[in-house]
C-alpha positions in Angstrom: 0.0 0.0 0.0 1.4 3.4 -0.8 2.0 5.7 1.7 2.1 9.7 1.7 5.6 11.6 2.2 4.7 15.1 1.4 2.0 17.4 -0.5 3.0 21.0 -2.0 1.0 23.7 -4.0 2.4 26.5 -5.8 -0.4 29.6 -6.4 0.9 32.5 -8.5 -2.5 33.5 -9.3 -5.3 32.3 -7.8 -8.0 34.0 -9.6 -8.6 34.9 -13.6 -7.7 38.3 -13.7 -5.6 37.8 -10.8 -2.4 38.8 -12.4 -1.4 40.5 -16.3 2.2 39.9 -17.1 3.5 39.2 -20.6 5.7 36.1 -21.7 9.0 38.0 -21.5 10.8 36.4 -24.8 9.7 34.2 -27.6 10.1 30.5 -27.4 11.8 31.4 -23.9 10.7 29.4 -20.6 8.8 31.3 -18.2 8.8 29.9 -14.8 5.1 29.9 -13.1 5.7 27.4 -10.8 8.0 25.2 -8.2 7.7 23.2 -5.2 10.0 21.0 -3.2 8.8 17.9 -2.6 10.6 16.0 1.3 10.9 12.4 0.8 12.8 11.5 4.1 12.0 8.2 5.8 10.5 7.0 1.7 10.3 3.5 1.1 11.0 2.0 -2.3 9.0 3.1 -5.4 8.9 6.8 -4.8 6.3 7.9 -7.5 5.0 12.1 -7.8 2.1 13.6 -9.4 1.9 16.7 -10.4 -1.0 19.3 -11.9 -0.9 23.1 -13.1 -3.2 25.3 -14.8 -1.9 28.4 -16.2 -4.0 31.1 -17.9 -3.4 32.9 -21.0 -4.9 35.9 -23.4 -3.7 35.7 -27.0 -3.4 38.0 -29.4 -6.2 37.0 -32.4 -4.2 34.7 -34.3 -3.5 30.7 -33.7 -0.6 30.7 -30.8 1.7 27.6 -29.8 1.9 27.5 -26.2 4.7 25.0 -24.7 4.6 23.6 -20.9 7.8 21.9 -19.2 7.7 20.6 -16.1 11.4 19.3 -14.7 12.7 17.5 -12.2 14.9 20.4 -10.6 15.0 24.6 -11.1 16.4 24.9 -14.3 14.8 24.4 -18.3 17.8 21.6 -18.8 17.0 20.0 -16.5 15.3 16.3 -17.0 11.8 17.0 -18.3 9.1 14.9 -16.6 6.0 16.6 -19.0 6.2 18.7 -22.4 3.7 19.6 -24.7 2.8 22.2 -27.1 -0.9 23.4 -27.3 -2.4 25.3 -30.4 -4.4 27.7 -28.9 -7.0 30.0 -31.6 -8.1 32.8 -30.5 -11.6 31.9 -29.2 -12.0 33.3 -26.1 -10.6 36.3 -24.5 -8.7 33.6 -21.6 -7.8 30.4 -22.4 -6.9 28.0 -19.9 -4.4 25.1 -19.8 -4.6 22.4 -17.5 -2.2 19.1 -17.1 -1.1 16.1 -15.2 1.9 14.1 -15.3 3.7 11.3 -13.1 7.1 10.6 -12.6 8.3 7.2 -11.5 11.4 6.2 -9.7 12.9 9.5 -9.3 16.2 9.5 -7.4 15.7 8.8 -3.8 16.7 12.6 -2.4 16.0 14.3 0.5 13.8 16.6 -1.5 12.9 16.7 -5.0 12.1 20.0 -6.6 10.1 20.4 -9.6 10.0 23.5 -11.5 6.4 24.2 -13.7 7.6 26.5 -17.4 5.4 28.4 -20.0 6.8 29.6 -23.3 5.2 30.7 -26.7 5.6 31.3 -29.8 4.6 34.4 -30.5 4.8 37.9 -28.9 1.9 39.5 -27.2 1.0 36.4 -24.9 0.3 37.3 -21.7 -0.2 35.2 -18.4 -3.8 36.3 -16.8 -4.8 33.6 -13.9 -5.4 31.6 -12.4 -1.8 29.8 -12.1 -1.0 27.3 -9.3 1.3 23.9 -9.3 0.5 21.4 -7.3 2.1 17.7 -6.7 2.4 15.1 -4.3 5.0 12.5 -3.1 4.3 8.6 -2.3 6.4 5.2 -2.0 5.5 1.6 -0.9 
């Protein structure tokens, strides 16, 4: 049976409208979220999962919007979930949800995971809500 280690939630933004910051660069990662994960005491099998929504307004012409979640702080680092969403412009906010697990991470005292938005063209901005969330279990 598994049993729980640790729970962590990252909120940026916890409301739509909450926040209006532009995506900085093009095709550049934009962090929106992070948490550190304890896994002291773990048995074997660690296994994470991990959620995020991120908002964003477009301007009025199809947009690629990419999300990278790693294992650690940095883009390079090992990449647990990436995908690209073509987003239209068909509402003034759209919002992006996902999941993802990792499996057998290294056993470490904490594991950090690091939540990144990037796009493909200028004029995207971040709008709410924005949050992060994942939790840690082993056998």
């Amino acid at each position: 049976m598994a049993r729980f280690l640790d729970g962590r939630v990252s909120i940026n933004a916890p409301l739509l409208g909450s926040i209006y910051t532009p995506l900085p660069l093009l095709n550049a990662p934009f962090r929106f979220g992070q948490i550190g994960l304890q896994t002291q005491g773990a048995g074997a099998n660690l296994r994470v999962q991990l959620a995020g929504t991120v908002s964003v307004l477009l301007p009025p012409i199809p947009v690629g919007i990419t999300i990278r979640v790693v294992r650690g702080a940095l883009p390079s680092d090992p990449v647990v979930y990436l995908a690209t969403y073509t987003l239209p412009m068909i509402a003034p906010s759209n919002i992006i949800t996902f999941s993802t697990n990792d499996f057998n991470p290294p056993q470490l005292d904490q594991l950090t995971y690091t939540a990144y938005i990037s796009s493909n063209m200028a004029n995207v901005v971040r709008n709410g809500p924005e949050n992060f969330d994942g939790f840690v279990v082993s056998d």
